[in-house]
C-alpha positions as CSV (number, residue, x, y, z in Angstrom):
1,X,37.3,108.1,-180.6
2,X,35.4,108.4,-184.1
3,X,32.7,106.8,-182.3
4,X,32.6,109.3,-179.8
5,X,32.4,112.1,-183.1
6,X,29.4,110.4,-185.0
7,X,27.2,109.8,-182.0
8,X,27.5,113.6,-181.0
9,X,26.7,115.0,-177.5
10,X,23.4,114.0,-177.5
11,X,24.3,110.1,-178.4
12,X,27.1,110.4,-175.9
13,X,24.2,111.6,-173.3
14,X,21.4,109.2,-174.5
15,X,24.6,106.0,-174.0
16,X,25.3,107.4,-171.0
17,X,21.3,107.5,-170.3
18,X,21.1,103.7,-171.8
19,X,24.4,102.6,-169.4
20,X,22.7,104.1,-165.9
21,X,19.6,102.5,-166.9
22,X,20.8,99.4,-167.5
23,X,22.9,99.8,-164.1
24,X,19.4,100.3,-162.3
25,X,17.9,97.3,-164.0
26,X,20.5,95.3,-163.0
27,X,20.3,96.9,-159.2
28,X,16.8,96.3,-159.2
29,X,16.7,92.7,-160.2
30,X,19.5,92.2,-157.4
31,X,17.1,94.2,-154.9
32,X,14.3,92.1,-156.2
33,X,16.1,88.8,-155.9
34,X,17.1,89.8,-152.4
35,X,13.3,90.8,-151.3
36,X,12.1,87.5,-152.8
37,X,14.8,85.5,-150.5
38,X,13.8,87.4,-147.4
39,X,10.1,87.2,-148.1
40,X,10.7,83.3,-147.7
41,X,12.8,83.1,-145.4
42,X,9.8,85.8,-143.5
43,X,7.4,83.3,-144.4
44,X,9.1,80.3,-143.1
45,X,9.5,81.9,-140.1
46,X,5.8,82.2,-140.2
47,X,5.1,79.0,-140.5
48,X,7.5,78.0,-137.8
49,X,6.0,80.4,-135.2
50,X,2.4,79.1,-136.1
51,X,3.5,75.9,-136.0
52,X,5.2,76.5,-132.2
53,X,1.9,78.3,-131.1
54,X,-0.3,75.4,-132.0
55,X,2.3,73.3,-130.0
56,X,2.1,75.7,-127.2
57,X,-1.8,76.0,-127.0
58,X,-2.1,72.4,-127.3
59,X,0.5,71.8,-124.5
60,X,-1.5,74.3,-122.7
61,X,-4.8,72.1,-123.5
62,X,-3.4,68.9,-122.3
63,X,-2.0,70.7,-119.2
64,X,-5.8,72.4,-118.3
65,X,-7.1,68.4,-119.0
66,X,-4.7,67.0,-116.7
67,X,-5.3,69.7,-113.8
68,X,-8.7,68.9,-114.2
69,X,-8.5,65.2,-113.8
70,X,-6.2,65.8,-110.9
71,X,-8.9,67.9,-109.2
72,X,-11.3,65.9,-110.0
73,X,-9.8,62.8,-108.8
74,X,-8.8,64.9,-106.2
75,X,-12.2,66.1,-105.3
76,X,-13.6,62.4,-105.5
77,X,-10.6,61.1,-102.7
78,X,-12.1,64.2,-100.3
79,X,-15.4,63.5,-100.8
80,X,-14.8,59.9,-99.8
81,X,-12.7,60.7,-96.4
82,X,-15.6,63.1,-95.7
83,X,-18.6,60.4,-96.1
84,X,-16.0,57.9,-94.6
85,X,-15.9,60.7,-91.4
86,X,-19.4,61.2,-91.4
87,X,-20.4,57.0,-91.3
88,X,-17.5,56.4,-88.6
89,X,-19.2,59.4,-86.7
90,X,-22.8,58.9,-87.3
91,X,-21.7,55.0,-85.9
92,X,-19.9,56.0,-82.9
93,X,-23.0,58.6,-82.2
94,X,-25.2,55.8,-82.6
95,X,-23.4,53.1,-80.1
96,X,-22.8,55.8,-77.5
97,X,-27.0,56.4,-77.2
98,X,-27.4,52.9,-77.7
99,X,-25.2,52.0,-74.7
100,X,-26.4,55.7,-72.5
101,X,-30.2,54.0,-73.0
102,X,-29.0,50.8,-71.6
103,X,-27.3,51.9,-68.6
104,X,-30.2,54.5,-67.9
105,X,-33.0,50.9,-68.2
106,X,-30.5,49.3,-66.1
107,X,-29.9,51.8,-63.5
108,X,-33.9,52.3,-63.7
109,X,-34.6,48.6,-62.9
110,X,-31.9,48.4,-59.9
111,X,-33.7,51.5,-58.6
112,X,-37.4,49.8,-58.6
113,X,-36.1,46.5,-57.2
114,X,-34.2,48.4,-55.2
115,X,-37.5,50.1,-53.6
116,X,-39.4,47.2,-54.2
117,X,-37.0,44.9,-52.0
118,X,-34.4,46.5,-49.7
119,X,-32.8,44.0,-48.6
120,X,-30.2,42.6,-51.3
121,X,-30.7,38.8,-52.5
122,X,-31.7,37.3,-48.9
123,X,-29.0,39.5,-46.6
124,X,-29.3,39.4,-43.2
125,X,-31.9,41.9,-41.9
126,X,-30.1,45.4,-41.3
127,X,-32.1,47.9,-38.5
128,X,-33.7,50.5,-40.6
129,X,-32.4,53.8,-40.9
130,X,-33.5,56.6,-38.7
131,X,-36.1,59.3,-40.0
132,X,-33.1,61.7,-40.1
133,X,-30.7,59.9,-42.1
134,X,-33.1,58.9,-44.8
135,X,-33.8,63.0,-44.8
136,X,-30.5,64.1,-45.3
137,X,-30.2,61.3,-48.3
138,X,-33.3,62.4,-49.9
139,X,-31.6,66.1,-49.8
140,X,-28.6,64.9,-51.7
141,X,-30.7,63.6,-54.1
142,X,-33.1,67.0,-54.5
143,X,-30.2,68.8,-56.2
144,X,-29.9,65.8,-59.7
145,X,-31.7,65.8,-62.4
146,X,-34.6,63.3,-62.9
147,X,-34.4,60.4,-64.4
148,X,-35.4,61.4,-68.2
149,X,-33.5,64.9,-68.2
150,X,-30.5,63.0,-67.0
151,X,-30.9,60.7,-70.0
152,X,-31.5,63.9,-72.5
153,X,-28.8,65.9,-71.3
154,X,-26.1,62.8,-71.2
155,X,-27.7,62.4,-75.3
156,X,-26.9,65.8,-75.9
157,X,-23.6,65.6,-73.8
158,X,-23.1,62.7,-76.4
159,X,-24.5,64.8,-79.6
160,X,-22.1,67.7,-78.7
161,X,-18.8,65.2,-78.3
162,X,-19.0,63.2,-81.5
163,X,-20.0,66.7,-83.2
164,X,-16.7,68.4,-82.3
165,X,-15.1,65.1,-83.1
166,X,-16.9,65.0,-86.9
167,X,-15.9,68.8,-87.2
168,X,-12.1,67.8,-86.0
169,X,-11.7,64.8,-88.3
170,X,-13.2,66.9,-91.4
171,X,-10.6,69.7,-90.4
172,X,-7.8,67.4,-90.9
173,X,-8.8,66.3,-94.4
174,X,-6.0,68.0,-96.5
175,X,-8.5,69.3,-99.7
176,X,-5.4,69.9,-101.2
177,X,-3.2,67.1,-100.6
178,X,-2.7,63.6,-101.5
179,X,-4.3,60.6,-99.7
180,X,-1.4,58.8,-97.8
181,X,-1.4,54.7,-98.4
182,X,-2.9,54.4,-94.7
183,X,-5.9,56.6,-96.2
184,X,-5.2,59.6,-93.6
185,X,-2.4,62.3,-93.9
């Protein structure tokens, strides 16, 4: 207690001060060790969500790239069923006219040897026919087409067949889908 006497009330109160100050500091070093622990731990967490991000954006890269090849590839298979369509059509067009021209030269020539000779390959002489019979088959006949419209409307007939055939094939070529092994869905 005789220290208590020669410090005095205002040593007692300036200790006192001294102790709750030196309390603080020591509070404050603790707070500051604490801040510095969560500011690394904040910053390591940092680091792991830049870190994730880049891994995210590049998985989201790699994903764009591969949707890209896939529709490109994708675009390149269509493409080929559709020329394939078109050559297959353009070739069936082709051997249909070819063939309607052939039967309209041959049905042309058996008409003008038919009119040139009457009787078939040395038949026995038939009695002609009567002016009435050959009137009524020359009536029948008023109601066709000539010769040449026949031919250009059996070509268009032709045009207008493998055209809703193209525009069915190129209807079933799935844009979306994936080319079965036999090359058609």
């Amino acid at each position: 207690m005789t220290l208590f006497r020669l410090l005095g009330p205002q040593g007692i109160a300036g200790l006192v001060l001294s102790l709750a100050l030196g309390g603080l500091l020591i509070l404050e070093k603790d707070e500051t060790r604490h801040w510095k622990t969560q500011s690394a731990r904040f910053e390591q967490l940092h680091v792991q969500e830049q870190a994730a991000l880049a891994v995210t954006a590049a998985n989201y890269r790699a994903a764009a790239d591969a949707a890209h090849a896939a529709d490109q590839a994708n675009l390149e298979r269509v493409a080929a069923q559709q020329r394939a369509i078109s050559e297959r059509s353009s070739d069936d067009y082709e051997a249909r006219i070819a063939a309607a021209h052939a039967l309209a030269r041959r049905l042309r020539g058996e008409t003008a040897a038919a009119a040139a000779d009457p009787r078939p390959g040395g038949a026995a002489p038939v009695p002609g026919l009567s002016p009435s019979a050959t009137g009524a088959a020359e009536r029948a006949g008023e109601d066709r087409l000539p010769q040449s419209d026949a031919l250009l409307a059996t070509e268009q007939a032709i045009q207008l067949d493998e055209l809703i055939k193209w525009v069915r094939r190129q209807h079933e070529v799935d844009p979306g889908g994936v080319e079965s092994p036999g090359g058609t869905r």
